[in-house]
C-alpha positions as CSV (number, residue, x, y, z in Angstrom):
1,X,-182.4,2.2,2.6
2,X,-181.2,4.6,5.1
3,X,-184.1,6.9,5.7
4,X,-184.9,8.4,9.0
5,X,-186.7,7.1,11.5
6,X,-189.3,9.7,10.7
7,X,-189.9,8.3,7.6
8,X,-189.5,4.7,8.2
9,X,-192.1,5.2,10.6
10,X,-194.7,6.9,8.4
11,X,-193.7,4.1,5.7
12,X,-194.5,1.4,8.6
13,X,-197.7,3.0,9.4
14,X,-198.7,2.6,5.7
15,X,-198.1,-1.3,6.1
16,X,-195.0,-1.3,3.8
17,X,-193.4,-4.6,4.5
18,X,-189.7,-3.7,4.1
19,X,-190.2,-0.5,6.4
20,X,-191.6,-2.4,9.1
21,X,-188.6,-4.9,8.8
22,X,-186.4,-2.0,9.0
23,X,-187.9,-1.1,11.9
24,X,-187.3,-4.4,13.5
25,X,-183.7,-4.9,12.5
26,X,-183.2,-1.2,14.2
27,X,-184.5,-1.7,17.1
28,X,-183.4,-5.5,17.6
29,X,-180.8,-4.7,20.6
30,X,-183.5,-3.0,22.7
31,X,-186.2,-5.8,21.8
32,X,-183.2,-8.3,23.2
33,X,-182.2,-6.2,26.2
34,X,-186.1,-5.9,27.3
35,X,-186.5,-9.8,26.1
36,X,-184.0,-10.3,29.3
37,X,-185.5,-8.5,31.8
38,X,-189.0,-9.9,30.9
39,X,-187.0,-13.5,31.2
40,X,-189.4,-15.9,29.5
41,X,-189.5,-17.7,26.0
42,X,-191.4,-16.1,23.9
43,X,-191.0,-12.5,25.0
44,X,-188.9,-11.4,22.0
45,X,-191.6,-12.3,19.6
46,X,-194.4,-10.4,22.2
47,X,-192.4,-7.1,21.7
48,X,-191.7,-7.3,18.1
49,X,-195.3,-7.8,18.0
50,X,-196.4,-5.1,20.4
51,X,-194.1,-3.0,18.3
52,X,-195.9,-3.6,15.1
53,X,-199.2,-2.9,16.7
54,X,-197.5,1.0,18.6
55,X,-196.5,1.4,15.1
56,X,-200.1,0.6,13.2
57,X,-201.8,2.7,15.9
58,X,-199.2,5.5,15.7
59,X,-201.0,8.8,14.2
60,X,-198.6,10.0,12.0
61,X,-200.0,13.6,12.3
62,X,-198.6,13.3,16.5
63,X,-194.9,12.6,15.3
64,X,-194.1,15.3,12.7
65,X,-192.4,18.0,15.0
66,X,-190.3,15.2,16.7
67,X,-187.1,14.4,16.9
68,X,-184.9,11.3,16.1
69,X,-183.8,11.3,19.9
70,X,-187.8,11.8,20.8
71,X,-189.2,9.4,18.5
72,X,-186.5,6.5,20.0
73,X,-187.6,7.4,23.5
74,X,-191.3,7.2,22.5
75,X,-191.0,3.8,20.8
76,X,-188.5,3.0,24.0
């Protein structure tokens, strides 16, 4: 899949497994350099899930006129 982060987004929102994943897999290198500067054991498994839940109460209707640079930052 190489949809944008738009659409991976609104897929994620809908619960879609594989979008969600997606998700995760593109924004592993931030979850690991924030998982350092929280400096404890389970911090990359807090952000993944506190990722999951920004995602779940995103409102998809909010994001449509962003950009890819804005909807990185947002998530960021």
């Amino acid at each position: 899949m190489n949809y944008l982060l738009k659409e991976i987004l609104m897929k994620a929102h809908d619960r879609d497994a594989d979008s969600m994943a997606e998700l995760i897999l593109k924004f592993s290198p931030l979850i690991r350099k924030y998982k350092r500067y929280l400096n404890y054991d389970e911090a990359e498994t807090d952000l993944i899930i506190a990722l999951i839940e920004m995602v779940y109460y995103l409102c998809p209707s909010n994001i449509e006129n962003y950009s890819e640079g804005q909807l990185v930052k947002l998530i960021q």
